[in-house]
C-alpha positions in Angstrom: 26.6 -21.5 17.0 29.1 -24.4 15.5 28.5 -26.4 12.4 27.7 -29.2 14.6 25.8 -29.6 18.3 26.6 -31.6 21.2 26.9 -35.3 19.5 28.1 -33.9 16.5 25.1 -34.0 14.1 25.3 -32.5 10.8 23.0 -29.4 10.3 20.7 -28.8 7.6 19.3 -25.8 6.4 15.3 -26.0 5.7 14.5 -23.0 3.1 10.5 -22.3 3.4 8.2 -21.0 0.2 5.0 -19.4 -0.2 2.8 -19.6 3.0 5.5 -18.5 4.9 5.5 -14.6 4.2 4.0 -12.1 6.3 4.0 -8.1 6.7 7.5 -6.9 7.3 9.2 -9.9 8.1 12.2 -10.1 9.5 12.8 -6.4 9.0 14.1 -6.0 12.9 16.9 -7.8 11.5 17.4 -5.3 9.0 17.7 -1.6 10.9 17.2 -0.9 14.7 18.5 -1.7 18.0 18.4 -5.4 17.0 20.2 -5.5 13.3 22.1 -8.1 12.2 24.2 -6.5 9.9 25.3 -10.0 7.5 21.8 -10.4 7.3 21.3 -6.6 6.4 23.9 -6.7 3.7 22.6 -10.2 2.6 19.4 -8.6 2.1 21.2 -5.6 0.2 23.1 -7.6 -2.2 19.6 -9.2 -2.9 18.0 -6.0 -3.6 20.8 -4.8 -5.7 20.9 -7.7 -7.7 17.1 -7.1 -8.5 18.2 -3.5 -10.0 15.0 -1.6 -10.6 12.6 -4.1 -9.3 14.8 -3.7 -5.7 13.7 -0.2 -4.7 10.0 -0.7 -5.0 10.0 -4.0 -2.8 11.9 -2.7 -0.5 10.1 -0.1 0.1 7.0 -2.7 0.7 8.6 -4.5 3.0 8.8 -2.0 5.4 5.5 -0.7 4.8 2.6 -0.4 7.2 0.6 -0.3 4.1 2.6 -1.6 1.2 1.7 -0.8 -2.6 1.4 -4.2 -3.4 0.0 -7.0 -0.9 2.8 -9.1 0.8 1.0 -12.2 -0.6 0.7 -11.4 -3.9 3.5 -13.0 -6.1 5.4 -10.4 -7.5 6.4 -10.0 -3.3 5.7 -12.9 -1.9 8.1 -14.7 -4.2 11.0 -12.1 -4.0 10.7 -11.4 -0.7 10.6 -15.3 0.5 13.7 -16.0 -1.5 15.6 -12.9 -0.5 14.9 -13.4 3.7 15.6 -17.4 3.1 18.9 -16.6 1.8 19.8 -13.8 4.1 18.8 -16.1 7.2 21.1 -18.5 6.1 24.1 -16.2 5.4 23.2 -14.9 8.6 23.3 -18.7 9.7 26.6 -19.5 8.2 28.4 -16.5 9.3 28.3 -17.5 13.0 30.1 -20.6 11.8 27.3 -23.0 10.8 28.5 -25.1 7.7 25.5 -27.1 7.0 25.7 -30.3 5.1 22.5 -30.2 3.4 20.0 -27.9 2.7 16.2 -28.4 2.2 13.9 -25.8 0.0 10.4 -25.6 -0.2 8.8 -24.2 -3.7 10.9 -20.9 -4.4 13.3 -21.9 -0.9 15.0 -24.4 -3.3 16.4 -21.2 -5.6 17.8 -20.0 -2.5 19.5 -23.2 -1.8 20.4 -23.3 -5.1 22.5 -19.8 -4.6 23.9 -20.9 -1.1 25.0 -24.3 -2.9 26.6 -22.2 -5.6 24.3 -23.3 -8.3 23.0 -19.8 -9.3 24.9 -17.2 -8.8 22.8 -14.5 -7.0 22.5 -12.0 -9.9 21.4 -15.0 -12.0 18.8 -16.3 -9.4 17.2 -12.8 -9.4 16.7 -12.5 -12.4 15.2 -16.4 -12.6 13.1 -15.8 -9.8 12.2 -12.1 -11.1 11.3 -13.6 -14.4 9.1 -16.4 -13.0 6.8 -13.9 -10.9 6.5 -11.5 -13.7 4.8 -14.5 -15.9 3.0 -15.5 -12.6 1.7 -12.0 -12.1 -0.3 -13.0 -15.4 -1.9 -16.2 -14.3 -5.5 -16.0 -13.6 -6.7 -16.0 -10.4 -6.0 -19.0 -8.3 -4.9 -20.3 -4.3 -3.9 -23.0 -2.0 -6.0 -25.3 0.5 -4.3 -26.9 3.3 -5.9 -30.0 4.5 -5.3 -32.2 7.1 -5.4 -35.6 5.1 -3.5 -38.1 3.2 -3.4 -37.2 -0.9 -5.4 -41.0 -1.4 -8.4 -39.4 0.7 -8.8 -36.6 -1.4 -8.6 -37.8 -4.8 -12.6 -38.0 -5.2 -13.0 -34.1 -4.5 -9.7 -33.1 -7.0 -10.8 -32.0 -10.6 -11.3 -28.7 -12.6 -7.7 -28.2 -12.5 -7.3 -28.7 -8.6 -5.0 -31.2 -7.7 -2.6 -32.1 -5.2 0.4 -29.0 -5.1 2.3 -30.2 -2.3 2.5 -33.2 0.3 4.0 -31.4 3.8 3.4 -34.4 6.0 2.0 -37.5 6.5 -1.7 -36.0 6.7 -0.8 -32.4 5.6 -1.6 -31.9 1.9 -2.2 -28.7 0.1 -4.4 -28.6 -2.6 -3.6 -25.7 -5.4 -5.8 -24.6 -8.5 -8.1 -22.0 -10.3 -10.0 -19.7 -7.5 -14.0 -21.0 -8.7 -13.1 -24.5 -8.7 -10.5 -24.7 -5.4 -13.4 -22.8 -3.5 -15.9 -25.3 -4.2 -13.4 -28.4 -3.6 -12.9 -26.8 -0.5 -17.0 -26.1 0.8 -17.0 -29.7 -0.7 -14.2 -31.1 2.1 -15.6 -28.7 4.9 -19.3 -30.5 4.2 -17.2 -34.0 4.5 -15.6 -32.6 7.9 -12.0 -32.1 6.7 -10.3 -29.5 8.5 -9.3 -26.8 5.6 -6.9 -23.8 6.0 -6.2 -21.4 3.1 -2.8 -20.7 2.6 -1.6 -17.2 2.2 -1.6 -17.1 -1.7 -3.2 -15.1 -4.6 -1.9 -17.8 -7.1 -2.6 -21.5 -7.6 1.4 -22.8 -7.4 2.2 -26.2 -8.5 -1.0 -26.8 -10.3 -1.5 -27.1 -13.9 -2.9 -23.5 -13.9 0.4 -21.8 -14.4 1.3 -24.1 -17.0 1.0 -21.4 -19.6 2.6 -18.7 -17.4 5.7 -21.1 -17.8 6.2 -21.1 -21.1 9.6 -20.0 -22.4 10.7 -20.0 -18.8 13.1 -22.8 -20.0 15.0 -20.9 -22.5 16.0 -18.1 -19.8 17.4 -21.3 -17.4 19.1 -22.5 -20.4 20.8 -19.4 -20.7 22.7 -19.0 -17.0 25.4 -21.1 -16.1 25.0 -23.7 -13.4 27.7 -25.5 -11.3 27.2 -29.0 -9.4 25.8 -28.1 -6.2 28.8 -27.2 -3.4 26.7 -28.5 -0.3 23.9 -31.1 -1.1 20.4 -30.4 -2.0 17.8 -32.3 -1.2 14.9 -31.6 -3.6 11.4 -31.4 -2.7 10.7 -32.3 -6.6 12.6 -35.3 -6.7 12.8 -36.3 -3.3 16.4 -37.2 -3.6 19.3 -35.3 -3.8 19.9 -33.1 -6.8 23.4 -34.1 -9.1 24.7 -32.2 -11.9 22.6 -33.8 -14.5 19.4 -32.7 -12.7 20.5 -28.9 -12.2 21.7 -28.7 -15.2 18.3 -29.5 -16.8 16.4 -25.9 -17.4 13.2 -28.0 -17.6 13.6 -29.2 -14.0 13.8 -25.5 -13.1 11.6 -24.1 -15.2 8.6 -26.6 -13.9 8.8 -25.6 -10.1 5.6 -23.2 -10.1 3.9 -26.0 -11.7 5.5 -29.7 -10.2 4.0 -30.4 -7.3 6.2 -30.1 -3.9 7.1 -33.7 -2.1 8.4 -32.1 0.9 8.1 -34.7 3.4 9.1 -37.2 1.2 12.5 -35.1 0.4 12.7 -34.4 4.7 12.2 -38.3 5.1 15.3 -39.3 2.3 17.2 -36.6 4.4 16.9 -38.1 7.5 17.2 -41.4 6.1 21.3 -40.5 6.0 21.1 -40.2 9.4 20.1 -37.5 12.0 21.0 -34.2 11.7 19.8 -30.6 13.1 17.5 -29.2 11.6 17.6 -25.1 11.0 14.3 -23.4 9.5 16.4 -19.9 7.8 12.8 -18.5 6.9 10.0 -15.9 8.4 8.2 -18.6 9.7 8.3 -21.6 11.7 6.2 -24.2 9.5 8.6 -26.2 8.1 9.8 -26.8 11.5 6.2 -27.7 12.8 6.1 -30.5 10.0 9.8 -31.6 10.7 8.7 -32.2 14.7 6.2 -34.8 13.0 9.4 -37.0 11.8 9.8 -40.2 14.1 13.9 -39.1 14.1 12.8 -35.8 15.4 10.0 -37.0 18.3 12.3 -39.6 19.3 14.4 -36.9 20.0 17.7 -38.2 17.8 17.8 -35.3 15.5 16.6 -31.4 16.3 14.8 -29.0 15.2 15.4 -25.2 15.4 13.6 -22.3 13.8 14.9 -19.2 14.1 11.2 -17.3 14.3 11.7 -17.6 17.7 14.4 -15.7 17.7 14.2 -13.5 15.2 16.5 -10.5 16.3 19.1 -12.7 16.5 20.3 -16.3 16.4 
């Protein structure tokens, strides 16, 4: 695998978020007859970096039955941003420079440490620090529905809002767990197709708003560099510069800020065609990208490496 593919495109690395996790993900990768061992020590330096938090979720990610639930946040989170960022130093060690990289919700701190933003001691801490005030929050979720964000504004309220546009007419709805179950009996009366999304915790809704607080100071406190390779934030939906990174508040908001992915994948592709890698345990960031007019009319690609998980 080259930096570029037959026509020279550019690649960019997508970074996926919560939804994506499941039990023991990617751990063939990790030990066994198909290891990868960049992504094994990727993963190590992750864990090591967590210090006492490392052993314990670990140890859950190999589990048949792990002490904590994969989609609860404090391994959800972790776990996400640790196999996004071993993917893609998997990714990059087989000669892939990518000139762009995409995160979704906590896959944007993992660009931010493949971009050198963060170093990865800092961004475990960050992202160790944002779960443990998350781990607080009272009990909330995520609703996918297959609509446009105009269509559902008469059923948002009591705190449920609109926590992240995926596509065109793939929008997740995030809040408190009473009120997002009734918004969602409310859409399946209306004949909306609804899918909850593996979460125990209503992201980028104004739920967490208090869990955030004083989030900002800790950012404030780590160094930041301009980004090395270019991000394209699904905040802003544009390219991150120095000014933005350097802003704790824009980090410090994620769990709360609602994510604009398909806007961000659209000003992407709006530079021009690339390839498009999912380094993630999933494959639903690619299944949105395919939706792209570049991508169906076949001038840039998609490739998630799900499919081939014990090995690129």
């Amino acid at each position: 695998m080259t930096a570029t593919t037959t026509g020279g495109l550019p690649v960019a690395l997508l970074l996926p978020g919560q939804g994506s996790q499941h039990p023991r993900m990617a751990t063939g990768l990790y030990s066994g007859e198909a290891a990868e061992p960049e992504f094994a020590a990727a993963m190590d330096e992750v864990f090591t970096a967590m210090g006492a938090a490392g052993k314990p979720l670990r140890a859950d990610w190999f589990a048949e039955r792990p002490t904590v639930p994969v989609d609860h946040v404090t391994r959800s989170q972790p776990l996400i941003f640790a196999v996004d960022y071993a993917l893609a130093r998997l990714v990059m060690s087989r000669g892939v420079r990518p000139a762009a990289l995409l995160g979704h919700s906590v896959g944007e701190m993992a660009a931010a440490v493949l971009a050198g933003v963060f170093t990865l001691p800092d961004a475990t801490a960050l992202v160790l620090d944002r779960v443990r005030r998350l781990a607080d929050a009272p009990p909330g979720g995520m609703l996918a529905v297959a609509a446009a964000p105009g269509e559902l504004e008469p059923y948002l309220g009591d705190d449920v809002v609109v926590g992240a546009v995926n596509a065109p007419r793939q929008t997740v709805l995030a809040g408190p767990e009473a009120p997002l179950e009734k918004t969602g009996q409310a859409l399946r009366d209306a004949l909306f197709t609804c899918r909850r999304v593996p979460s125990l915790t209503g992201f980028h809704s104004p739920m967490l708003e208090p869990a955030c607080r004083g989030a900002e100071e800790l950012f404030a406190s780590v160094p930041v560099r301009a980004p090395r390779i270019t991000i394209h934030s699904a905040y802003t939906a544009g390219p991150l510069t120095h000014g933005d990174v350097a802003n704790p508040a824009y980090w410090a908001r994620h769990p709360v800020a609602p994510v604009l992915f398909w806007p961000a994948l659209d000003a992407l592709l709006s530079t021009g065609d690339h390839i498009l890698i999912e380094t993630g345990p999933g494959d639903g960031l690619s299944r949105l990208a395919r939706r792209h007019p570049r991508v169906r009319a076949g001038t840039s690609k998609v490739l998630p490496l799900r499919a081939t998980e014990h090995g690129p």
